[in-house]
N, C-alpha and C positions, 0 to 999 in steps of 0.2 A: 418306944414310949411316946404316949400323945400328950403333947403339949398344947399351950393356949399362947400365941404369942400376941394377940389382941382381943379385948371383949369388950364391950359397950351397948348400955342399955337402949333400949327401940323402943316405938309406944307400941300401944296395948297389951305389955307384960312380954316381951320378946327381947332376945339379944343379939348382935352380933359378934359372933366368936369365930375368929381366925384360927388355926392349927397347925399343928406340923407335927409329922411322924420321925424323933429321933431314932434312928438306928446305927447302935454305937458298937463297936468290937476290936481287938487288939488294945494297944495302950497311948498310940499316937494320939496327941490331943489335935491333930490338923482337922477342920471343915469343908463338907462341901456340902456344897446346895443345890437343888432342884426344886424352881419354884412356877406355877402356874393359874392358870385360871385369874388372870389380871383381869381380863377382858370374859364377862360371863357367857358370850356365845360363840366363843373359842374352847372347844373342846377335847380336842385332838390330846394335849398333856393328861388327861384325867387316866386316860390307858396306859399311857408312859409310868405313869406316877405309880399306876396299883401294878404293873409289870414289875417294875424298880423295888418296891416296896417288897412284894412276893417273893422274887427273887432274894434279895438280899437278906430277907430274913431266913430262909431255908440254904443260906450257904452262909450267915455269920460266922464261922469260923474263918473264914477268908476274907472277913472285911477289918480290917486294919485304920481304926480314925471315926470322925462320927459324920455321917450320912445325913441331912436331915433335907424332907419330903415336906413341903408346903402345897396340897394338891387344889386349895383354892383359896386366892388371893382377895378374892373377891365373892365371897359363897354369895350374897344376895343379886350381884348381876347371876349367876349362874343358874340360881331358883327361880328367876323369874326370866331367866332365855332373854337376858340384854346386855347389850356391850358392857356399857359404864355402870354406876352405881344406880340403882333405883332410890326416885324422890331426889338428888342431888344435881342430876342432869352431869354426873361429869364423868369424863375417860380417867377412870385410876391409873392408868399409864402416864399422863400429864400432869401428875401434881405430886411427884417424889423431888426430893426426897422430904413432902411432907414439912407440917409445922407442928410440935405436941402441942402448941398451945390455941392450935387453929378447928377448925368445925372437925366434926367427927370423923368424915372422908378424910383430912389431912392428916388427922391424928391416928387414923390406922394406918399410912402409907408410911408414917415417920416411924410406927412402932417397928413394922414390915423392915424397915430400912433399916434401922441401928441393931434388927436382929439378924441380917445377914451379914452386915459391916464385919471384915474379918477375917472372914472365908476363902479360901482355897483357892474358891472358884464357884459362882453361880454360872447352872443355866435355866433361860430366862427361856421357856417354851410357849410356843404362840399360834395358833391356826391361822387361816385366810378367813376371811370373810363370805358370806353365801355364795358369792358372787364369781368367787375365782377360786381354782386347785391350784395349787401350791407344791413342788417336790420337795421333798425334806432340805432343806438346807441352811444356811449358817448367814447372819449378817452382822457385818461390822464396821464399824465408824471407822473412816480412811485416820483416824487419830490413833488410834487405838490397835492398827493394824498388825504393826511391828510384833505387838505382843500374842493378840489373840489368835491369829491366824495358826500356827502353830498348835496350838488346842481344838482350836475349830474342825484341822485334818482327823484327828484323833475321834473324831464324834465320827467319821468315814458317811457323810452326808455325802448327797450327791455334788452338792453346791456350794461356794462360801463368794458372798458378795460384798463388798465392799463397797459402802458407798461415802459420799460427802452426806455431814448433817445438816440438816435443815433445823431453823431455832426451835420447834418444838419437839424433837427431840434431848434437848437439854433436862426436860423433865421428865424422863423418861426413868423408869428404874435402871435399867442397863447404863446409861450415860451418868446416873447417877452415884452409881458403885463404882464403873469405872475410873470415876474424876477423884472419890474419894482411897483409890489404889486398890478396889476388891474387885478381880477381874470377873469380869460376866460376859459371856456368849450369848448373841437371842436367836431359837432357832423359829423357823416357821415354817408348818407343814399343814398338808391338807386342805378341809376347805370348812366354814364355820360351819357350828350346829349337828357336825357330823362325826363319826370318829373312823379314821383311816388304818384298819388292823396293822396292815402289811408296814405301812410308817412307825407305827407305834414300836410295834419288835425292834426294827431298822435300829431305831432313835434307841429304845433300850440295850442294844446292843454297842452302839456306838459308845454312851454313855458307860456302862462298863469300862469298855476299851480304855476312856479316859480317866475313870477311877484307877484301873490297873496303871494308868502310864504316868499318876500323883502317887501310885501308892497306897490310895485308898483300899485294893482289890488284891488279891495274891492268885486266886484260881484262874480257870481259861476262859478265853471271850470265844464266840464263835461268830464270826467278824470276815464276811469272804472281803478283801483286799479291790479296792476298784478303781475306776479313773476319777480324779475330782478334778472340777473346775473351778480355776479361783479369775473372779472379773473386777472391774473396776467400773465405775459407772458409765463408763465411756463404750464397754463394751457390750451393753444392755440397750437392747432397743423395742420399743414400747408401740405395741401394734392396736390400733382402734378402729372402733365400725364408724364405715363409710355411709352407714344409713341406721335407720331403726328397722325393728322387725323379730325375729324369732332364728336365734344361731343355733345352726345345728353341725359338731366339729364332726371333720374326718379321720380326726386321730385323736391319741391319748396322749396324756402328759409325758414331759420327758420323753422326748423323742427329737431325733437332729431331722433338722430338714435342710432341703437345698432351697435356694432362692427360687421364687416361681411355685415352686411346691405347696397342693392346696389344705389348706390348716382346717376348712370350716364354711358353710355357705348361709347367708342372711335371708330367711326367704320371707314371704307374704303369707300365711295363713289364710287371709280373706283372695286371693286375688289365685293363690297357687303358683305364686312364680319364685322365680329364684330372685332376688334383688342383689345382692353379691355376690363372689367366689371370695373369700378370706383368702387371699395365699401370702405365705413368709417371705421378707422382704429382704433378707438377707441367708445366707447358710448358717445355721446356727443350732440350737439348742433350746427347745420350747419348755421352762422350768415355771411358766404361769399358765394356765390355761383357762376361758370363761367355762365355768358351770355352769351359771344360772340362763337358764336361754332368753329370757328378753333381751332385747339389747337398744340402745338408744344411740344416736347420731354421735359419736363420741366415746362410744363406753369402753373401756379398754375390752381386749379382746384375748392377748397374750403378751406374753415378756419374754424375749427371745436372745440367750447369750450368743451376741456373735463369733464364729468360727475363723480364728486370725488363720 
């Protein structure tokens, strides 16, 4: 069933209307939630969402509790291929949980918010940026860790990171469900603007898994079993370009490497030369990798879990 969970009028005869797809079966009244598209040139959830969706409605019989699909948070960043909101200049991620009685950006974030207040359990799905690929994985506020981690495994991502919050994260929808006792997970995969198949299934699959292990789900997951790594930010080391130029990597995401091992080289297009050799600075696990090949004096390059 499609719902409205926010609308408000726009000029020249237009609206914005927020959604969600309830899918309700068995007699449990428990919630969960799967929400996305906060951020409009994060794309990677839109496939999640119609997999989930698909799925679940051609096996309701085996869905026990009510399901509900928010596949865009944000439909006008989305339409128009921008982060934050268009005309408002702002990240919808930094202003939960919202004011009703504040500008229209606030007033959908607060609607968004007291309609998942409640639930089970949100997850809060998110892409990278053009700039970087991303492996599927899990992040959580060292606050919050006790709890989510455990769920987090259950999604069978490759990664679950934990880190310290930084203050603008407090506005954040995830820190903001979580402060208010509605647990939410934020995963983030891929890379913006794009949609990553192979992730998408992944994440659908996980998410199953985690319906079934609330309850939500009775039938089978098809879930192969694998290694996760769980770090702490101390274990996370942040690799950047030694110059500007044009990065062209020698590997793919998600891959261990040894120290010394080369990740990627920065060359000159005008000049034809190599200007760096990228290599890993420790033994680790490269779960961030640059996409976009420009690169500038500084630009991060990779995020490398180090290998205790």
């Amino acid at each position: 069933m499609i719902t409205e969970v926010f609308s408000s009028e726009l000029p020249i005869d237009e609206r914005l209307t927020i959604k969600k797809n309830i899918i309700k079966g068995g007699n449990s009244e428990k919630r969960f939630c799967i929400v996305t598209g906060t951020h409009g040139d994060e794309l990677e959830g839109q496939y999640v969402c119609f997999l989930l969706s698909q799925f679940l409605q051609e096996h309701i019989d085996e869905v026990d509790g009510e399901i509900d699909i928010y596949p865009a948070l944000n439909p006008l960043g989305i339409d128009s291929i921008t982060r934050g909101i268009p005309n408002f200049d702002l990240d919808m991620n930094r202003i939960f949980p919202g004011d009703p009685r504040g500008a229209m950006a606030e007033t959908a974030a607060n609607a968004i918010y007291n309609d998942l207040l409640g639930a089970e359990m949100v997850i809060d799905i998110h892409a990278s940026n053009i700039f970087l690929r991303e492996i599927p994985q899990v992040r959580i506020n060292v606050k919050n860790a006790d709890l989510l981690v455990p769920y987090g495994k259950e999604l069978n991502v490759d990664f679950i990171w934990i880190h310290e919050a930084a203050t603008v994260l407090e506005s954040t929808l995830a820190h903001s469900l979580n402060s208010a006792g509605t647990p939410c997970l934020v995963v983030e995969m891929g890379v913006g603007m794009r949609i990553t198949r192979h992730y998408g299934v992944e994440l659908m699959n996980g998410i199953l898994q985690l319906l079934k292990s609330l309850g939500f789900y009775k039938g089978d997951v098809d879930v192969e079993s694998k290694e996760q790594f769980v770090s702490t930010q101390g274990e996370v080391e942040f690799l950047n370009a030694g110059c500007s130029g044009i990065f062209i990597p020698s590997i793919d995401n998600n891959q261990w490497m040894k120290k010394g091992e080369e990740i990627g080289k920065i060359v000159s297009a005008l000049e034809g030369k190599v200007l760096e050799t990228v290599v890993s600075p420790s033994d680790g696990l490269v779960f961030t990798l640059r996409a976009y090949p420009i690169v500038y004096e500084g630009s991060l390059m990779a995020r490398i879990f180090k290998k205790n």
